[in-house]
MIPAGU-391129 format. One record per residue (C-alpha): x, y, z; residue number from 1. Coordinates in steps of 0.001 Angstrom, whole numbers, plus 500000, padded with zeros to 6 digits. Layout:
# MIPAGU-391129
+--------+--------+--------+-----+
!     c1 !     c2 !     c3 !  nr !
+--------+--------+--------+-----+
!      X !      Y !      Z ! NUM !
...
+--------+--------+--------+-----+
//
This chain:
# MIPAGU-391129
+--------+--------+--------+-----+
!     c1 !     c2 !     c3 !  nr !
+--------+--------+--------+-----+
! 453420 ! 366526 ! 395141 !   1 !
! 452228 ! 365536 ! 391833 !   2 !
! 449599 ! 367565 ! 390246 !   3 !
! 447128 ! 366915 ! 387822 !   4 !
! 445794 ! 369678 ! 385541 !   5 !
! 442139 ! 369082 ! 383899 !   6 !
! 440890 ! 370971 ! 380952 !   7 !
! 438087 ! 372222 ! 379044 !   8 !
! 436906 ! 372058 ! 375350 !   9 !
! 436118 ! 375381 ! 375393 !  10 !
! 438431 ! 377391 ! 377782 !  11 !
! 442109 ! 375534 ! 377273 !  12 !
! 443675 ! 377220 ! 379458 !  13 !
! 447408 ! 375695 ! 378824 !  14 !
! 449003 ! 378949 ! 380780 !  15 !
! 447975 ! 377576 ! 384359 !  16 !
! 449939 ! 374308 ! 383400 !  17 !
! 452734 ! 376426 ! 382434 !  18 !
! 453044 ! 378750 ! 385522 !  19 !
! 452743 ! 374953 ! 387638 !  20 !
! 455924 ! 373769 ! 385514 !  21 !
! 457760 ! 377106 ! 386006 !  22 !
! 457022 ! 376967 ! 389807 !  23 !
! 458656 ! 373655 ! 390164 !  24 !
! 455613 ! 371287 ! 390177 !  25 !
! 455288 ! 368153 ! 389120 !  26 !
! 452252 ! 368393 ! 386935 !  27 !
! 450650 ! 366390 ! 383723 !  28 !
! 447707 ! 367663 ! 382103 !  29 !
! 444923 ! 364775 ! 381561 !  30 !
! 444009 ! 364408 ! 377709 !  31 !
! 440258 ! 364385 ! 377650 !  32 !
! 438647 ! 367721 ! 378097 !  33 !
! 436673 ! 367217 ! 381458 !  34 !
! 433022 ! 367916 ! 379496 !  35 !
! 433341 ! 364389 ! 377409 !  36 !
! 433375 ! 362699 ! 380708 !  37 !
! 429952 ! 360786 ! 380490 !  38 !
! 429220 ! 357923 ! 381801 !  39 !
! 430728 ! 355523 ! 384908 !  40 !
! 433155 ! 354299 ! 382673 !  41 !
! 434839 ! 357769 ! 381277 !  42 !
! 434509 ! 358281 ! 385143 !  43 !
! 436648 ! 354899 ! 386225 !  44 !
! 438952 ! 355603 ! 383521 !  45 !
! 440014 ! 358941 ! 385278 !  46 !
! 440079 ! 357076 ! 388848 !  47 !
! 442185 ! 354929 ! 387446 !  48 !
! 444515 ! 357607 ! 385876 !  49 !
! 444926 ! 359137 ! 389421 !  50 !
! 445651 ! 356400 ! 391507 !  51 !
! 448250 ! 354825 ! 388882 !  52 !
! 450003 ! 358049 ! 388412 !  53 !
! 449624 ! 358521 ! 392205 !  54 !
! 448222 ! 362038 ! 392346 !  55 !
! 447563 ! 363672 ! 395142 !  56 !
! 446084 ! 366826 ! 393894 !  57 !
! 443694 ! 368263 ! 390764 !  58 !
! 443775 ! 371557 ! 389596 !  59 !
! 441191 ! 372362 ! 386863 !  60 !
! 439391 ! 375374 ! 385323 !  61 !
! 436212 ! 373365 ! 385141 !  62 !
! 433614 ! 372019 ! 387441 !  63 !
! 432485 ! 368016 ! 386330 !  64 !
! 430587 ! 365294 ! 388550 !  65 !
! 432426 ! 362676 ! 387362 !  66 !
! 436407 ! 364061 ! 388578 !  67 !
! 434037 ! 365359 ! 392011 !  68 !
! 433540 ! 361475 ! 392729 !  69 !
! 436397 ! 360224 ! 391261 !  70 !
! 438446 ! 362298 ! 393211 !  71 !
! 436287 ! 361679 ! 396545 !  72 !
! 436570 ! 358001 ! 395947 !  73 !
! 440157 ! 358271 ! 396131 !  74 !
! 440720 ! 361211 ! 398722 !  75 !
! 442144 ! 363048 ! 396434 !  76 !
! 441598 ! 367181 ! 396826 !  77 !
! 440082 ! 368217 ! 393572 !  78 !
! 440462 ! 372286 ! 393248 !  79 !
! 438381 ! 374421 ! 390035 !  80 !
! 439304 ! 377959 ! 389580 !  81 !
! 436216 ! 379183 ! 387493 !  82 !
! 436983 ! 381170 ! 385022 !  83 !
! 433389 ! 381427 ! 383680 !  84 !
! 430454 ! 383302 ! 385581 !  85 !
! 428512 ! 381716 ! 387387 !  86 !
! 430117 ! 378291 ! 387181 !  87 !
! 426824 ! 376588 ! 385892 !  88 !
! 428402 ! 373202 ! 386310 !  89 !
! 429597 ! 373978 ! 389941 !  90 !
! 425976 ! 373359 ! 391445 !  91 !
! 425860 ! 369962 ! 391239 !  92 !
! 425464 ! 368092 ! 394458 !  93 !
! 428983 ! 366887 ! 394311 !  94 !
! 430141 ! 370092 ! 394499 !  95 !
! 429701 ! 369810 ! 398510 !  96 !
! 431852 ! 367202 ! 398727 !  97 !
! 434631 ! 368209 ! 401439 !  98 !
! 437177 ! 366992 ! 398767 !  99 !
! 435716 ! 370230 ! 396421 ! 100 !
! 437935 ! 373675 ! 396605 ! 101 !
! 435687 ! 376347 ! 394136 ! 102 !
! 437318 ! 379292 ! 393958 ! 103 !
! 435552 ! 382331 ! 391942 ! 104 !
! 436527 ! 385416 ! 390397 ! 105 !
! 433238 ! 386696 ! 390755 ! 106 !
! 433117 ! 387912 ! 394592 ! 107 !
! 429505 ! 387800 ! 394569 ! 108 !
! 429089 ! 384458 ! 393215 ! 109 !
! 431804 ! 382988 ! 395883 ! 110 !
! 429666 ! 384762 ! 398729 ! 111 !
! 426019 ! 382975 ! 397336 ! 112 !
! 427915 ! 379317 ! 397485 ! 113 !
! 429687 ! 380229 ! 401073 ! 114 !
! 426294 ! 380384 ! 402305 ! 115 !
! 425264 ! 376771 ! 400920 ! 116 !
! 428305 ! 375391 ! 403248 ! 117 !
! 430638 ! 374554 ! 400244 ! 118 !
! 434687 ! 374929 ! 400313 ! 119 !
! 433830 ! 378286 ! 398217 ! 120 !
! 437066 ! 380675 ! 397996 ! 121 !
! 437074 ! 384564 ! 396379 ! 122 !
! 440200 ! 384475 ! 393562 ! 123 !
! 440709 ! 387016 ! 391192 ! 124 !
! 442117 ! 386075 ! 387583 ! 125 !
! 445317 ! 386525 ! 386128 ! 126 !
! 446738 ! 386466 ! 382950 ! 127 !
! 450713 ! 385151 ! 381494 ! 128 !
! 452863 ! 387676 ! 381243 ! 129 !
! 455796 ! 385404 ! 380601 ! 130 !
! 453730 ! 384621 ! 377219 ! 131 !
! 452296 ! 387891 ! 376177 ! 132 !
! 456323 ! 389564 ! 376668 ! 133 !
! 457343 ! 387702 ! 374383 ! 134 !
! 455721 ! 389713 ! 371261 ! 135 !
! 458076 ! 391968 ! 369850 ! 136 !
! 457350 ! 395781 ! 369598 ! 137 !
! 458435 ! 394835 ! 365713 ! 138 !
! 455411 ! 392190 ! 365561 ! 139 !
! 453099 ! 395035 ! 364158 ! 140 !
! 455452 ! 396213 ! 361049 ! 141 !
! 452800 ! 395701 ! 358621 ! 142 !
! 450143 ! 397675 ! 360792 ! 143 !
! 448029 ! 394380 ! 360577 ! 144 !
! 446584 ! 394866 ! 364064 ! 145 !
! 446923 ! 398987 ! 364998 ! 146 !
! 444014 ! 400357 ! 365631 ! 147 !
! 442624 ! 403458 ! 367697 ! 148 !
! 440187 ! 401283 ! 369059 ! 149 !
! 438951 ! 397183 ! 369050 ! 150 !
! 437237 ! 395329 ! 371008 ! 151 !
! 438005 ! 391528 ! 371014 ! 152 !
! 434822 ! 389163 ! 371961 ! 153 !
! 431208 ! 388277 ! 371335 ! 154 !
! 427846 ! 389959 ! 370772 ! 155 !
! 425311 ! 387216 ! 372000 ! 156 !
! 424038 ! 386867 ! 369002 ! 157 !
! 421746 ! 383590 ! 369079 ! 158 !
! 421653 ! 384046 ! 372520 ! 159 !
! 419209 ! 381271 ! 374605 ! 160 !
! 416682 ! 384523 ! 375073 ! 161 !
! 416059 ! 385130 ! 371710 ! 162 !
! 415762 ! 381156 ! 371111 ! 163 !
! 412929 ! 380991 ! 373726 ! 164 !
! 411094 ! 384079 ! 373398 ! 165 !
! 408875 ! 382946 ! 371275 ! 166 !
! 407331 ! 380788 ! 373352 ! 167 !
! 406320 ! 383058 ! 375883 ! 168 !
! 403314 ! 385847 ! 375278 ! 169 !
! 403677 ! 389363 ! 373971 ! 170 !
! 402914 ! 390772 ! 376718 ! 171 !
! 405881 ! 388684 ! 378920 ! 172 !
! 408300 ! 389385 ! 376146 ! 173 !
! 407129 ! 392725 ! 376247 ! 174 !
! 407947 ! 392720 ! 380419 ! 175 !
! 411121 ! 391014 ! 379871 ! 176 !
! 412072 ! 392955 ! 377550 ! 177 !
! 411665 ! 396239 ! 379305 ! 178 !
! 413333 ! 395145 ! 382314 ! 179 !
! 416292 ! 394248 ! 380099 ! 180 !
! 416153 ! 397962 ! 378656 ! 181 !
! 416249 ! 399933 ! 382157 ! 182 !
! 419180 ! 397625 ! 383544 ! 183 !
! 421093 ! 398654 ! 379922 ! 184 !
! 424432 ! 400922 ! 380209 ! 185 !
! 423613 ! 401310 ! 383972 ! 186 !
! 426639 ! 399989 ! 386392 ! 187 !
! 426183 ! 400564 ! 389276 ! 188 !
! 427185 ! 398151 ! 391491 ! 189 !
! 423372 ! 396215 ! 391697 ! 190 !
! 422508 ! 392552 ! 389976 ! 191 !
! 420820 ! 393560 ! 386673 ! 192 !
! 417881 ! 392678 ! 385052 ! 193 !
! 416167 ! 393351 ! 387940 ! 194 !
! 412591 ! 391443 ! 387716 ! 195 !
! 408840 ! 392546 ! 388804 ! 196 !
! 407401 ! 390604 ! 391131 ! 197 !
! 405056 ! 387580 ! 389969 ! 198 !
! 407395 ! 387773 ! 386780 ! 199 !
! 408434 ! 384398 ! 387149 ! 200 !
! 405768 ! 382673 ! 388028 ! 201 !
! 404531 ! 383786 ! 384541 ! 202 !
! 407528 ! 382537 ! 383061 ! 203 !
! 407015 ! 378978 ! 384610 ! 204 !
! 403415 ! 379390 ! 383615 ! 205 !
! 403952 ! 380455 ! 380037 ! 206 !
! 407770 ! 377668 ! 379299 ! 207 !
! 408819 ! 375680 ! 382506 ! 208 !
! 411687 ! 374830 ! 380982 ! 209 !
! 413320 ! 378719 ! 381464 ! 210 !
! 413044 ! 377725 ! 385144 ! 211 !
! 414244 ! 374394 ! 385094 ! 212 !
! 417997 ! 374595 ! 385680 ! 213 !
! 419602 ! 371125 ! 385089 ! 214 !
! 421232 ! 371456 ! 388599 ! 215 !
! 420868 ! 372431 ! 392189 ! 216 !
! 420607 ! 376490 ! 390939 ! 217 !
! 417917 ! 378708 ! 391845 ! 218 !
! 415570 ! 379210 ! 389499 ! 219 !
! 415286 ! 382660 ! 389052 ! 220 !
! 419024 ! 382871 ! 389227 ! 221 !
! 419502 ! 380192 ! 386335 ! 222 !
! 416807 ! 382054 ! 384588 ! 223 !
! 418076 ! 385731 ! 384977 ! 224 !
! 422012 ! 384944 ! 384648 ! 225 !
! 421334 ! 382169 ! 381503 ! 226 !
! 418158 ! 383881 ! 379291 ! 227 !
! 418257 ! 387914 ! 380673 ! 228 !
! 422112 ! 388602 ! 381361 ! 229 !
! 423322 ! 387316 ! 377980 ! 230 !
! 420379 ! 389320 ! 375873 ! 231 !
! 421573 ! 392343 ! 377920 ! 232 !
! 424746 ! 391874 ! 376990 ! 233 !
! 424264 ! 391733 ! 373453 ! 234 !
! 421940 ! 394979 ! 373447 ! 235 !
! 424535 ! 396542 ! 375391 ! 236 !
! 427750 ! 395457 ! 373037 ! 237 !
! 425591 ! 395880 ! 369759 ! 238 !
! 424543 ! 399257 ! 370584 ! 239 !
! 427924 ! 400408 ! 372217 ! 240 !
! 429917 ! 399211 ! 369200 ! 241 !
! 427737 ! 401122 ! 366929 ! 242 !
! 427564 ! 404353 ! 369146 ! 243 !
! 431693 ! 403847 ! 369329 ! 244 !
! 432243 ! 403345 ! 365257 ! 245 !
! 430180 ! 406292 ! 364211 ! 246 !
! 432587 ! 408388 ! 366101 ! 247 !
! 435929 ! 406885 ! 366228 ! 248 !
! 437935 ! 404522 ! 364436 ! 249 !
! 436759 ! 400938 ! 365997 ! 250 !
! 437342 ! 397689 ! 365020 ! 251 !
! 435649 ! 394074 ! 366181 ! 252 !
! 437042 ! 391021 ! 366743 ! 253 !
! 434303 ! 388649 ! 366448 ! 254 !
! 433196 ! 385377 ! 365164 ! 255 !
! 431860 ! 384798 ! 361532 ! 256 !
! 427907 ! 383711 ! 363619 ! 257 !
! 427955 ! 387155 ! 365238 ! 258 !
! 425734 ! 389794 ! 363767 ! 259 !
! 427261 ! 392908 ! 364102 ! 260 !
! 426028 ! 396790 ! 362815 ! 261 !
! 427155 ! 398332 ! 359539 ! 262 !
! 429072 ! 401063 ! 360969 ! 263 !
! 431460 ! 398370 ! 362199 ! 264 !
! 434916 ! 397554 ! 361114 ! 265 !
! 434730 ! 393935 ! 361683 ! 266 !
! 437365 ! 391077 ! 361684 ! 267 !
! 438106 ! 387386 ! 362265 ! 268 !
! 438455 ! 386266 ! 365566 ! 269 !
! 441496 ! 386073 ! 366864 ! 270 !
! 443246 ! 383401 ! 368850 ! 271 !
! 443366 ! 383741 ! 372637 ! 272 !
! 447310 ! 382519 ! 372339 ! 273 !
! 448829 ! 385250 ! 369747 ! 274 !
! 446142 ! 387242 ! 368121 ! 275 !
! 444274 ! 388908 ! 370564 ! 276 !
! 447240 ! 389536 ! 372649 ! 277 !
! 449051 ! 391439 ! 369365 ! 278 !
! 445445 ! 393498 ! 368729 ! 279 !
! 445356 ! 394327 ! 372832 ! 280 !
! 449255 ! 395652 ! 372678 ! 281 !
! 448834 ! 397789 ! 369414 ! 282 !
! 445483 ! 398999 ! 370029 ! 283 !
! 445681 ! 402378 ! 371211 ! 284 !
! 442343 ! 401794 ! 373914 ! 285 !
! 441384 ! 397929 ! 374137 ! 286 !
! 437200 ! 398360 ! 375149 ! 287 !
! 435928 ! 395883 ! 378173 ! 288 !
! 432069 ! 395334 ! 377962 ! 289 !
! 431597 ! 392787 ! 380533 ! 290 !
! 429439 ! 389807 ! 380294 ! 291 !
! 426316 ! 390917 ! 382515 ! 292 !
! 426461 ! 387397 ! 384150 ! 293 !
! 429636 ! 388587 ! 385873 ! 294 !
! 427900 ! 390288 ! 388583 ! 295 !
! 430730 ! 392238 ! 390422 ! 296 !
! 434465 ! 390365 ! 389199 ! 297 !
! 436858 ! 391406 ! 386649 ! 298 !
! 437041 ! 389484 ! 383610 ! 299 !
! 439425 ! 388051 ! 382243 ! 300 !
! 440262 ! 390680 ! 379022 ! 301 !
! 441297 ! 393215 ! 381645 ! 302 !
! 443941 ! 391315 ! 382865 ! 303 !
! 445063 ! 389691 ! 379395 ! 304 !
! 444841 ! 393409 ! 377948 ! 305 !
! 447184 ! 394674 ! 380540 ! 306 !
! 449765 ! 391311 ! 380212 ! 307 !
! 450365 ! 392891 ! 376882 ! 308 !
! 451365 ! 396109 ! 377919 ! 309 !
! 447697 ! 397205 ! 376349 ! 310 !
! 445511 ! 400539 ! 377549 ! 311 !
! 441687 ! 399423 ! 379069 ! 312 !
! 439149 ! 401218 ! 378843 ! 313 !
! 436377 ! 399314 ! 380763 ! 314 !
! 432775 ! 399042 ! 382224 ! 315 !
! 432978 ! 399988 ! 386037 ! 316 !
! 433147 ! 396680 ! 387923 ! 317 !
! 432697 ! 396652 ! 391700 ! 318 !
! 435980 ! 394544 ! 392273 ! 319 !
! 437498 ! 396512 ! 389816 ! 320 !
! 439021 ! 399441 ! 392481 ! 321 !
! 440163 ! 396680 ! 394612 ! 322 !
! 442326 ! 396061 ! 391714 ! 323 !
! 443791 ! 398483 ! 389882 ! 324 !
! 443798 ! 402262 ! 390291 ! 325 !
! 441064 ! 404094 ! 388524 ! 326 !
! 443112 ! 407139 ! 386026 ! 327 !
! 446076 ! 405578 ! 386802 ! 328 !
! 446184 ! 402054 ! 385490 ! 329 !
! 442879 ! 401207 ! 384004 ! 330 !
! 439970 ! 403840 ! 383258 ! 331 !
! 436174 ! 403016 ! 383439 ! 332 !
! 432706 ! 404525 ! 382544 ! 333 !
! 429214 ! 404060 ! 383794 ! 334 !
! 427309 ! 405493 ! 380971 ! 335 !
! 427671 ! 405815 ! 377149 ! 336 !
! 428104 ! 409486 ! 377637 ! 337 !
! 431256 ! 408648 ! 379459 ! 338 !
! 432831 ! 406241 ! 377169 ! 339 !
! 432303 ! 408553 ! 374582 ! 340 !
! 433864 ! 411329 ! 376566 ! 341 !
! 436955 ! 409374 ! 377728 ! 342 !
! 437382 ! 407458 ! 374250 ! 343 !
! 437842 ! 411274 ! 372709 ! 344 !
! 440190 ! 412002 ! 375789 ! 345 !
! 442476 ! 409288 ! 375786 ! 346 !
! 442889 ! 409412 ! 371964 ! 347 !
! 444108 ! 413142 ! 371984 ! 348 !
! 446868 ! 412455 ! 375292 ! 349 !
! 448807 ! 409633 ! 374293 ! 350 !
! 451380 ! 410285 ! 376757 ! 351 !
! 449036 ! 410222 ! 379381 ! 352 !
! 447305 ! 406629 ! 377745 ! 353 !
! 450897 ! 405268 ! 377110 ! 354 !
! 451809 ! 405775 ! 381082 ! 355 !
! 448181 ! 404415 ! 382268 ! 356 !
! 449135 ! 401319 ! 379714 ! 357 !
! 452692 ! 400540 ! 381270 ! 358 !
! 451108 ! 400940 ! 384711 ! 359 !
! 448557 ! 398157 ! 384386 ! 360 !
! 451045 ! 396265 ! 382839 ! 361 !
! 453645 ! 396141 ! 385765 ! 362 !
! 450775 ! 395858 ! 388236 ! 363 !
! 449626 ! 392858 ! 386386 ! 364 !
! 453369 ! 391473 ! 386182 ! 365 !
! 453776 ! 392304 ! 390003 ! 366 !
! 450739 ! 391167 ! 391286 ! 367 !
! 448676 ! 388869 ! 388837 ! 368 !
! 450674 ! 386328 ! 386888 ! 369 !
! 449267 ! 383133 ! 386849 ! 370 !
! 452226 ! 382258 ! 389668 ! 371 !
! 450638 ! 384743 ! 392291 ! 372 !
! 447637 ! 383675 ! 392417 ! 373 !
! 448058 ! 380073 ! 391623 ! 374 !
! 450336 ! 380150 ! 395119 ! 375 !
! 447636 ! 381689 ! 396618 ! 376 !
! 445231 ! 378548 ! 395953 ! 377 !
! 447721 ! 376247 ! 396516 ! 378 !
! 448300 ! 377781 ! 400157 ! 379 !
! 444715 ! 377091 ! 400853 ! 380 !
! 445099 ! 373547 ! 399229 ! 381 !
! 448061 ! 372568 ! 401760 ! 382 !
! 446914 ! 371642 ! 404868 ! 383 !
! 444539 ! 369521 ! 403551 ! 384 !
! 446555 ! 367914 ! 401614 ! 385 !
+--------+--------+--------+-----+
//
């Protein structure tokens, strides 16, 4: 069977191509990122790339129209593992196509495109171990990347809310904007912002265009997951980072756009490939904040944190206990109080932190290399094939 891997401009992803190769496939990756596919002839150019290398299977970490028909032209099975929630580009009509294999992270998100009829599957993430063991305890000799605490990611700042709410009223931002504020630092298992009712018929009243998603979507969903999850997230990291530095030791990974608080240590972004892998393994707690948009999965830090032998210290998840075992290979909180608390905790045991570390680590090795669960897909994938 000859496999075909399909990228992204923004999420690489060169480790699933890797685990394929080390599991014996046959499998090229195509050169153009999947997003610069526009047009019918970008889209006959890939046809054409399948049926002379004489693929019978695509495996990408990206949703696009153009491999969807492409693929379904040729009868070829075309399976995306998201790795984003939700998949924006997933709700295009093509996405029905009985060719299509989605499979989510997000078990919530699987479960709302079951229900439109769609080859929708619920798969957890997983991260390379065979990559992340090969740092060397020694990498860390200059103390370049120890810390007591980091946090490697975004803060939303610039975030499509702030863009748009000027257009709306003061008294709608000042709705939105209090519905954002009760749903902060609460997880508890519910889909948050939560919205009034008549809310958003206001906002299509006041800016259409909030709840106008340029796909098959629901509106309120494209307008609640795009504009109100990503402000929440950035009140939520902003605020948490600065509660966190004022107390401990804490430093940020971010990008040179972000806009971050004083009280901050921050630093460069690091690369996905060796950086942020060195800063999770000599971190002494690596912090998970999780995108709001990720209604009930684990992201994808958790599991890169543990590949490096790294302590989490994350945001209660709903999938997360299906996962790993609370105390004794991750440790979450559901308030600020209880971050706090823990943070304190876990920096005065280190024997205790070191043994929750090397837990998560071999339950990520044993159970959630890129291997596992790609052979889990690829079961689905086989009779169809």
């Amino acid at each position: 069977m000859k496999i075909l891997f399909t990228t992204s401009e923004k999420q690489q992803m060169p480790s699933i191509i890797l685990a394929l190769a080390r599991m014996g496939y046959d499998v090229a990756m195509y050169e153009k990122p999947m997003e610069t596919l526009m047009g019918s002839e970008e889209e006959r150019e890939l046809e054409r790339f399948l049926k002379n290398g004489g693929y019978s299977l695509v495996i990408s970490n990206v949703f696009t129209r153009e491999a969807a028909r492409a693929t379904n032209r040729l009868g070829i099975q075309y399976a995306v593992w998201c790795t984003d929630s939700p998949c924006f580009q997933a709700w295009a009509p093509e996405a029905g196509y009985d060719n299509c294999y989605l499979f989510y992270f997000d078990y919530r998100e699987c479960e709302l495109k079951r229900r439109l009829g769609e080859n929708a599957y619920h798969q957890p993430l997983a991260a390379d171990v065979a990559r992340s063991g090969s740092l060397t305890p020694e990498a860390d000799e200059s103390g370049r990347y120890g810390c007591d605490m980091s946090f490697v990611g975004g803060m939303y700042t610039g975030n499509m809310y702030d863009r748009a709410a000027a257009s709306l009223s003061p008294q709608l931002q000042e709705t939105l904007m209090d519905a954002i504020e009760r749903s902060a630092f609460v997880w508890d298992g519910q889909d948050r912002p939560t919205l009034p009712d008549g809310v958003m018929e206001l906002v299509r009243q006041e800016n259409p265009v909030l709840c106008s998603p340029p796909c098959d979507m629901p509106a309120e969903y494209f307008f609640r997951t795009w504009f109100l999850c990503r402000k929440l997230t950035n009140v939520e990291r902003v605020l948490m980072m600065d509660l966190l530095a004022r107390q401990f030791g804490v430093r940020l990974y971010t990008w040179d756009s972000e806009r971050v608080p004083e009280s901050v240590s921050r630093f460069p972004a690091v690369s996905p490939a060796d950086g942020a892998l060195r800063v999770f393994r000599h971190s002494r707690i690596n912090l998970n904040i999780t995108l709001r948009s990720i209604a009930s999965g684990v992201p994808a830090r958790i599991f890169d944190v543990m590949s490096a032998g790294g302590f989490v210290l994350s945001n209660w998840q709903e999938e997360i206990p299906e996962l790993f075992e609370e105390g004794r290979e991750i440790v979450t909180y559901r308030t600020p109080e209880e971050l706090v608390d823990k943070a304190s905790y876990y920096l005065k045991h280190e024997e205790e932190r070191r043994a929750i570390a090397a837990n998560g680590y071999r339950k990520v090795r044993e159970r959630y290399t890129w291997e596992h669960q790609l052979e889990k897909i690829l079961a689905i994938l086989r009779p169809a094939l």
